[in-house]
C-alpha positions as CSV (number, residue, x, y, z in Angstrom):
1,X,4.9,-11.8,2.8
2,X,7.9,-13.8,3.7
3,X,6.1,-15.1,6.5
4,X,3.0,-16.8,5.1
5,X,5.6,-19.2,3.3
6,X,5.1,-22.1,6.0
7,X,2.7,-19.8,8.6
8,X,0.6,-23.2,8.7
9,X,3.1,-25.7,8.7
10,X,2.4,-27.9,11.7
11,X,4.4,-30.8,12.6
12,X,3.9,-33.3,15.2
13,X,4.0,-36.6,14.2
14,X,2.5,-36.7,10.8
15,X,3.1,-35.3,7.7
16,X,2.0,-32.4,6.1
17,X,-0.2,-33.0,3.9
18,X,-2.2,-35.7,6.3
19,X,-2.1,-33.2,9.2
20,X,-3.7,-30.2,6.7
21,X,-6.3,-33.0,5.4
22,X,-7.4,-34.3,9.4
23,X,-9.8,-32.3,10.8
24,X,-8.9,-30.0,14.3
25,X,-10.9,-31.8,17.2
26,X,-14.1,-29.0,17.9
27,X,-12.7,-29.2,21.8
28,X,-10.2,-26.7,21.0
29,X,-12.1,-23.4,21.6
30,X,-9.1,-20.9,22.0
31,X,-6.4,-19.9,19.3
32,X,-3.7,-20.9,22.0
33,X,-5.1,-24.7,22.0
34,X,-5.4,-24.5,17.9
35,X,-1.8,-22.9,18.0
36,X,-0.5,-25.8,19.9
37,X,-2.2,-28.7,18.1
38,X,-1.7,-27.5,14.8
39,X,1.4,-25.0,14.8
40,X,3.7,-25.7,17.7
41,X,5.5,-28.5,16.7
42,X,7.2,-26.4,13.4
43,X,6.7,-22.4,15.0
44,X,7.5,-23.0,18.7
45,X,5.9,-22.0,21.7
46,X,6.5,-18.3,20.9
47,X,6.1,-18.0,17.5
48,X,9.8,-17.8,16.8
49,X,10.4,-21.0,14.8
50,X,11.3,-25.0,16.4
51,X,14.8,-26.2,16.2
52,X,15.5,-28.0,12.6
53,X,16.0,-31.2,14.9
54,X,12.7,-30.3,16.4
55,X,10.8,-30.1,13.1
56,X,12.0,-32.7,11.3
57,X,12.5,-31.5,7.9
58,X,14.4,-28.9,5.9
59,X,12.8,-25.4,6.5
60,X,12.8,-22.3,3.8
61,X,15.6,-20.1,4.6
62,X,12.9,-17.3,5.1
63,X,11.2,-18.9,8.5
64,X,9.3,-16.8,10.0
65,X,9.3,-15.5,13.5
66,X,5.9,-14.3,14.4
67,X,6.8,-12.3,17.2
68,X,9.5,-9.7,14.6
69,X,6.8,-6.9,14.4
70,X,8.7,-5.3,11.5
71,X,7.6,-8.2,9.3
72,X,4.4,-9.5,10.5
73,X,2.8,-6.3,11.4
74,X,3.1,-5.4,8.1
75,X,0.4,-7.9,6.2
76,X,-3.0,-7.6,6.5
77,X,-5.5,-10.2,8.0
78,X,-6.8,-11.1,4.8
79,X,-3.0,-12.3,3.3
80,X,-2.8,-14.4,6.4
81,X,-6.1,-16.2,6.1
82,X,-5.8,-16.7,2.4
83,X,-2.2,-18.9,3.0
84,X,-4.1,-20.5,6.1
85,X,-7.2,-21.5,3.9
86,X,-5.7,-22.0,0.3
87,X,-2.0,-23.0,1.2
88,X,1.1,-21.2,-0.1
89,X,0.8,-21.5,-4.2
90,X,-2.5,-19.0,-3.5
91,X,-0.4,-16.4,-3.3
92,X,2.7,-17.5,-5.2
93,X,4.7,-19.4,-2.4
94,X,5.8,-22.6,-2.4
95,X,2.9,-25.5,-2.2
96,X,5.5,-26.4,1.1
97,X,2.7,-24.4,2.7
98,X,-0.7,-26.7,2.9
99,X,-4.3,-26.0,2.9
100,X,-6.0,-26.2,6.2
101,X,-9.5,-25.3,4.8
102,X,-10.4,-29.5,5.6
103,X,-9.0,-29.0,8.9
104,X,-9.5,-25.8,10.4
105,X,-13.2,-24.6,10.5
106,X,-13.7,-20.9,9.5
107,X,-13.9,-19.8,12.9
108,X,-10.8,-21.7,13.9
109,X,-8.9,-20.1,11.8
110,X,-9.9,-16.8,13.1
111,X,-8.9,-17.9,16.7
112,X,-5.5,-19.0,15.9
113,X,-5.0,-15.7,13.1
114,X,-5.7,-13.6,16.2
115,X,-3.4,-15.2,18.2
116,X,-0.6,-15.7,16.1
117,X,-1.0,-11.7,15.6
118,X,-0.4,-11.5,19.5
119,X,2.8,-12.8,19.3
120,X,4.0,-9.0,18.4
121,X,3.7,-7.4,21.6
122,X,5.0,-3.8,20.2
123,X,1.3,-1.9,20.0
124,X,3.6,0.9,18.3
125,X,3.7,-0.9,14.9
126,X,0.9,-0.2,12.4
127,X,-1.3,-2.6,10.9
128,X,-0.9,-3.8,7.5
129,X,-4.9,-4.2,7.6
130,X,-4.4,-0.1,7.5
131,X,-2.4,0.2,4.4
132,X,-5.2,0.4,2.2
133,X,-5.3,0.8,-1.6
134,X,-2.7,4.0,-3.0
135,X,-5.2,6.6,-5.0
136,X,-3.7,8.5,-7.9
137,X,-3.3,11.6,-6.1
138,X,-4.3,11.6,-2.6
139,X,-1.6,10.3,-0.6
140,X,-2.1,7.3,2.0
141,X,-1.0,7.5,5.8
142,X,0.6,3.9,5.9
143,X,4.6,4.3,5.5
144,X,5.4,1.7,3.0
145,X,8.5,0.6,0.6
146,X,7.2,0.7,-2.8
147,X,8.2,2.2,-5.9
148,X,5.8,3.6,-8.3
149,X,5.8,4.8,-11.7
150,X,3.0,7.2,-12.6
151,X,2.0,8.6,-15.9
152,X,-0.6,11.3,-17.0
153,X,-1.9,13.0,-20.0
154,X,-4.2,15.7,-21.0
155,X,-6.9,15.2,-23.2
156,X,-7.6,19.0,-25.0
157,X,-5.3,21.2,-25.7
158,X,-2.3,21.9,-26.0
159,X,-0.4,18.0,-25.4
160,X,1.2,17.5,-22.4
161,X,3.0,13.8,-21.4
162,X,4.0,13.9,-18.0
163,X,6.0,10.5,-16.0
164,X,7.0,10.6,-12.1
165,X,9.1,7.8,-10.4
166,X,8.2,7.8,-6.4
167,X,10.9,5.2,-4.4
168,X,9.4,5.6,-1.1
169,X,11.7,3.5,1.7
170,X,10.4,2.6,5.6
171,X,12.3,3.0,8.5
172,X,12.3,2.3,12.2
173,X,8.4,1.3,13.2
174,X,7.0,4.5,11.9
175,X,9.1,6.3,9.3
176,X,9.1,6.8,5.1
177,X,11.8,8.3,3.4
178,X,10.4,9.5,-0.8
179,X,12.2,10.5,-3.9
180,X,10.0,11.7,-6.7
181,X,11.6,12.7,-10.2
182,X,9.4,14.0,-12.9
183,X,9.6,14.1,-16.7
184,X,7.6,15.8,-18.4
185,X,7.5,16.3,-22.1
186,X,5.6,19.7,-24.0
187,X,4.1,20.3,-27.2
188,X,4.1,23.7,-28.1
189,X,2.5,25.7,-30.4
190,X,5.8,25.0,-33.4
191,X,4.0,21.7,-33.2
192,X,7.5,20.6,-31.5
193,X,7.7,18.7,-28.3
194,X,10.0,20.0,-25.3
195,X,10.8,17.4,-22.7
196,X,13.4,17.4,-19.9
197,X,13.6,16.4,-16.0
198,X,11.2,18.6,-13.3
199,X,11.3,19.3,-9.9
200,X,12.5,16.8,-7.8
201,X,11.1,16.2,-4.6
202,X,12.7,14.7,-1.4
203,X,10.2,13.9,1.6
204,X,9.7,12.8,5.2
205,X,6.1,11.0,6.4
206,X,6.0,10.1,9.7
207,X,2.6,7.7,11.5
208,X,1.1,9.9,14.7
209,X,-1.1,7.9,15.5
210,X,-2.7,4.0,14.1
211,X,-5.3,2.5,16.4
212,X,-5.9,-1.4,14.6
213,X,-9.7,-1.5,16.9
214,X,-11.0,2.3,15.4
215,X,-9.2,1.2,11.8
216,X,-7.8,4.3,11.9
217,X,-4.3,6.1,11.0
218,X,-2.9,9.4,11.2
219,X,0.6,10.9,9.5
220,X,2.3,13.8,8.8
221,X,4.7,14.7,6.0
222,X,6.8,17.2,5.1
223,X,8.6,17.5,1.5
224,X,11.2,20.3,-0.5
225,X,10.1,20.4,-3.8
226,X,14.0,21.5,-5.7
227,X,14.1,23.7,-9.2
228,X,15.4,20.8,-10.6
229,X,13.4,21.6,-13.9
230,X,13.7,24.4,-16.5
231,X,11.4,26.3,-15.7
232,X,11.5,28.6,-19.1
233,X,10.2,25.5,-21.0
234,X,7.5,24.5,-18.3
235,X,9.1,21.9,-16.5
236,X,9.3,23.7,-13.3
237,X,8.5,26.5,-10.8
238,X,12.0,27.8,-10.5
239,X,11.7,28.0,-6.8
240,X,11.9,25.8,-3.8
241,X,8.9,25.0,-2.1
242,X,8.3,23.6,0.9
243,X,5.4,21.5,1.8
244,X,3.4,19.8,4.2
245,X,0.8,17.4,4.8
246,X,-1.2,15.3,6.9
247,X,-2.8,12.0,5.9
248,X,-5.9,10.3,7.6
249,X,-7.1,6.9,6.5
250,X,-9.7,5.4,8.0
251,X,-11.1,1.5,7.5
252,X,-15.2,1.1,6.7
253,X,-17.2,-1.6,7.2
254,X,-17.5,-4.3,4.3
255,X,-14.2,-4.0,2.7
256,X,-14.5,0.1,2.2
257,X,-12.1,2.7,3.6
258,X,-11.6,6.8,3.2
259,X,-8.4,8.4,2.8
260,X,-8.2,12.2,3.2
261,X,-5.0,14.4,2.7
262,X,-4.7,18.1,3.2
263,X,-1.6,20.3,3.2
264,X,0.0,23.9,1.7
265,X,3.0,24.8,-0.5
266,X,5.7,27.6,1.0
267,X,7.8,28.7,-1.6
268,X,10.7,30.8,-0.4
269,X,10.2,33.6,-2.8
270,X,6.5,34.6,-4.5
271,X,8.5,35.7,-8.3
272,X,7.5,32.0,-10.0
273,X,5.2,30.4,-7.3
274,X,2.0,31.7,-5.2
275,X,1.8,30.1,-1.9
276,X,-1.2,27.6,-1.9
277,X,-3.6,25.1,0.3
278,X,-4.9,21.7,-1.1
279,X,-7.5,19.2,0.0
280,X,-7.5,15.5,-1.1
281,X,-9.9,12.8,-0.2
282,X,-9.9,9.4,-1.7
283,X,-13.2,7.2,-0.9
284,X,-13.5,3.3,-2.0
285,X,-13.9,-0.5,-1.5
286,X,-12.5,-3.9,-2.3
287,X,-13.7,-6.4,-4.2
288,X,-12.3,-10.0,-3.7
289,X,-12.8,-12.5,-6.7
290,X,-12.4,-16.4,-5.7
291,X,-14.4,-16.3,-2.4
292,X,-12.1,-13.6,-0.9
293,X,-8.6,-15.0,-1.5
294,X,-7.9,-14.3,-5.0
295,X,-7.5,-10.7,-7.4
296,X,-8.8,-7.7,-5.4
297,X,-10.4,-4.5,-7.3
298,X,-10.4,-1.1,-5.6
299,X,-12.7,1.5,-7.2
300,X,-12.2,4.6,-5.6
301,X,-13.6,8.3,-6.4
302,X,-11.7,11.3,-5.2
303,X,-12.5,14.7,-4.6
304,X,-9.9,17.0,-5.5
305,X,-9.4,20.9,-4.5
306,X,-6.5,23.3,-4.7
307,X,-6.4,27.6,-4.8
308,X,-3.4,29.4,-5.1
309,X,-2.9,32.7,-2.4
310,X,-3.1,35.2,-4.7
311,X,-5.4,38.1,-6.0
312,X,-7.6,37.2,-8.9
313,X,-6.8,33.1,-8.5
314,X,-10.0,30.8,-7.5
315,X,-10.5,27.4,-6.3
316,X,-10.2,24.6,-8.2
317,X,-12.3,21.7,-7.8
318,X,-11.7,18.1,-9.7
319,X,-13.6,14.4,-9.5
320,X,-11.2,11.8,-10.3
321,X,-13.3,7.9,-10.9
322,X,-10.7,5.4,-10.7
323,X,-9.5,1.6,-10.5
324,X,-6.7,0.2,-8.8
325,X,-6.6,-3.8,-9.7
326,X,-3.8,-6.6,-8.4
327,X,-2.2,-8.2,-10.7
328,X,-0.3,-11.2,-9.1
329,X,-1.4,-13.5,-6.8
330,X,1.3,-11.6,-4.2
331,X,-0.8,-8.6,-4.9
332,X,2.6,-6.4,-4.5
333,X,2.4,-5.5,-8.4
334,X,-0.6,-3.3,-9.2
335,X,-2.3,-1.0,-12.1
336,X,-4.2,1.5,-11.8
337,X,-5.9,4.0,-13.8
338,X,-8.5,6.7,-13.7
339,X,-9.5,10.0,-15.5
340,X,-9.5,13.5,-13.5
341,X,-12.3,15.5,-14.6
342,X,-12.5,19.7,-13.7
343,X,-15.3,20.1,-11.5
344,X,-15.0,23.7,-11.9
345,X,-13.5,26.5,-13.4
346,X,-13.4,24.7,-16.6
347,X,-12.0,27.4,-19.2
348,X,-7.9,26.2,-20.0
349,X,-8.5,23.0,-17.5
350,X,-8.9,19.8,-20.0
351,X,-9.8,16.2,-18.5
352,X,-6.7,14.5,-17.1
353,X,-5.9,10.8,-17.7
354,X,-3.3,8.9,-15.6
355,X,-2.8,5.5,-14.5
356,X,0.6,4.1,-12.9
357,X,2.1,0.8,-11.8
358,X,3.2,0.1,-8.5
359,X,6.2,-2.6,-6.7
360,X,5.8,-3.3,-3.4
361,X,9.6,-4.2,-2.8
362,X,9.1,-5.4,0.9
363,X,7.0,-8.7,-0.6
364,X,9.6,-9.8,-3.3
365,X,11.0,-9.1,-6.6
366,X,9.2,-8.0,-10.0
367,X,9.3,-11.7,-11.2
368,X,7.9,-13.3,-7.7
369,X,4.6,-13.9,-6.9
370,X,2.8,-14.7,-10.2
């Protein structure tokens, strides 16, 4: 998000906020002439940034070079056009960064989005436009760097309080490195509560595939779930399990996408742990308050299925209604919350609340962005 800072900033001859108020002649009819009228004299002929003689004034120390796919590539369409129409304070930046809504015409600004987006020549870096909203459960395909506290309870029964921290880290173009650690805390039967750390996972997601003109993305992951957790008081298997995945996501028209996950669990002996298949899909769409630029709201509904591989054991089947919301303008801190309901097999399954908070750490600190 570093990049949408000053990613309108054009000097010439005239300042800022003069140049953002004039309106673009309607000759130019390609985002190369829009570039160069409006853009060139602060971002250079090729997107890397003008000399600070060049420009004129004092830039950020965060200036952007448009053609570092490992920055730009990450941010969807939609975080570019809001700077470009509403100016940096739209999404927390400094107000350095103008509006160009008098000055640009709505399909002007498409032209010189698109070709600002062409100054990463590296096909091999997904789209940010693919890293759609994170379900509860179902796992998304786009490697990201975000951490993410989740927390669930159960609503019958016997209480159960359970918390997992997820750090996930991306590197190279399409790598993600996870830790998970889960706490979980037991009431039993004595009324008393038992609590300690779980299994802790360590994983490895890796993009196949991510086609930006079919909206589409494909990974595979593999984790090693450790018996980190005591298992005698229900806060583990007591085994090692492998596991792996694949995750599709796939954008819809009008703002809505699908997100499908399906994998098994290996573990190395069968005493604590059956082996077992799972099947996670995730479908929703985004809502976008202020004309598009401001707070986004994802409901999404999944459909949830596991069975254990072993004699007598059935397959489970869960609906899960949920809401992911933004909550600063930066949209890199976000809540969401949703209830996961048995579908099947009801007897000693109770409805499931959970709801976590998640920090993008690529776009800034906790504090930024409000």
């Amino acid at each position: 998000m570093r990049i949408f800072l000053i990613v309108g900033m054009a000097l010439s001859a005239a300042p800022l906020s003069l140049l953002a108020q004039a309106p673009v002649a309607d000759s130019l009819k390609t985002g190369k002439e829009i570039f160069e009228a409006t853009c060139v004299g602060c971002h250079g002929p090729d997107g890397k940034g003008m000399r600070e003689a060049s420009r004129g004034f004092e830039a950020p120390p965060t200036f952007p070079d448009f053609s570092d796919c490992s920055t730009t590539n990450r941010e969807p369409d939609d975080d570019w056009r809001s700077i470009i129409h509403r100016g940096g304070p739209i999404r927390g930046f400094s107000e350095i960064m103008p509006s160009f809504t008098e000055a640009l015409r709505r399909d002007q600004i498409e032209l010189v989005l698109q070709y600002v987006r062409g100054f990463c020549t590296d096909p091999s870096h997904p789209r940010g436009d693919m890293n759609f909203p994170k379900a509860l459960i179902t796992e998304k395909a786009f490697p990201e760097d975000e951490i993410v506290m989740t927390n669930s309870f159960n609503t019958k029964g016997l209480r159960s309080i359970g918390t997992t921290m997820v750090y996930e880290k991306r590197f190279g173009v399409r790598n993600q490195f996870e830790v998970a650690v889960p706490f979980s805390f037991n009431r039993q039967p004595s009324k008393s509560w038992l609590g300690g750390v779980g299994d802790m996972v360590l994983g490895y997601k890796r993009v196949v595939t991510a086609r930006r003109k079919t909206g589409s993305i494909l990974s595979v992951a593999g984790e090693v779930i450790f018996p980190t957790g005591n298992a005698s008081r229900d806060l583990g298997k007591g085994v090692s399990i492998f596991e792996t995945w694949a995750a599709f996501g796939q954008m819809l028209p009008r703002g809505s996408f699908l997100q499908i996950q399906t994998g098994a669990e290996f573990p190395t002996h069968n005493d604590n742990a059956n082996r077992a298949a799972f099947f996670r899909a995730a479908i929703g769409k985004t809502f976008r308050q202020d004309q598009g630029f401001g707070r986004q709201w994802s409901p999404m509904l999944e459909f949830l299925s596991d069975r254990e591989f072993a004699t007598g054991e059935k397959t489970n089947w869960d609906i899960m209604p949920e809401m992911q919301v933004t909550l600063n303008k930066r949209h890199h801190i976000r809540f969401s919350a949703g209830v996961k309901l048995p579908a099947n097999n009801r007897p000693g399954r109770s409805p499931e609340v959970m709801f976590y908070l998640l920090w993008d750490t690529f776009d800034g600190g906790l504090r930024e962005g409000w």
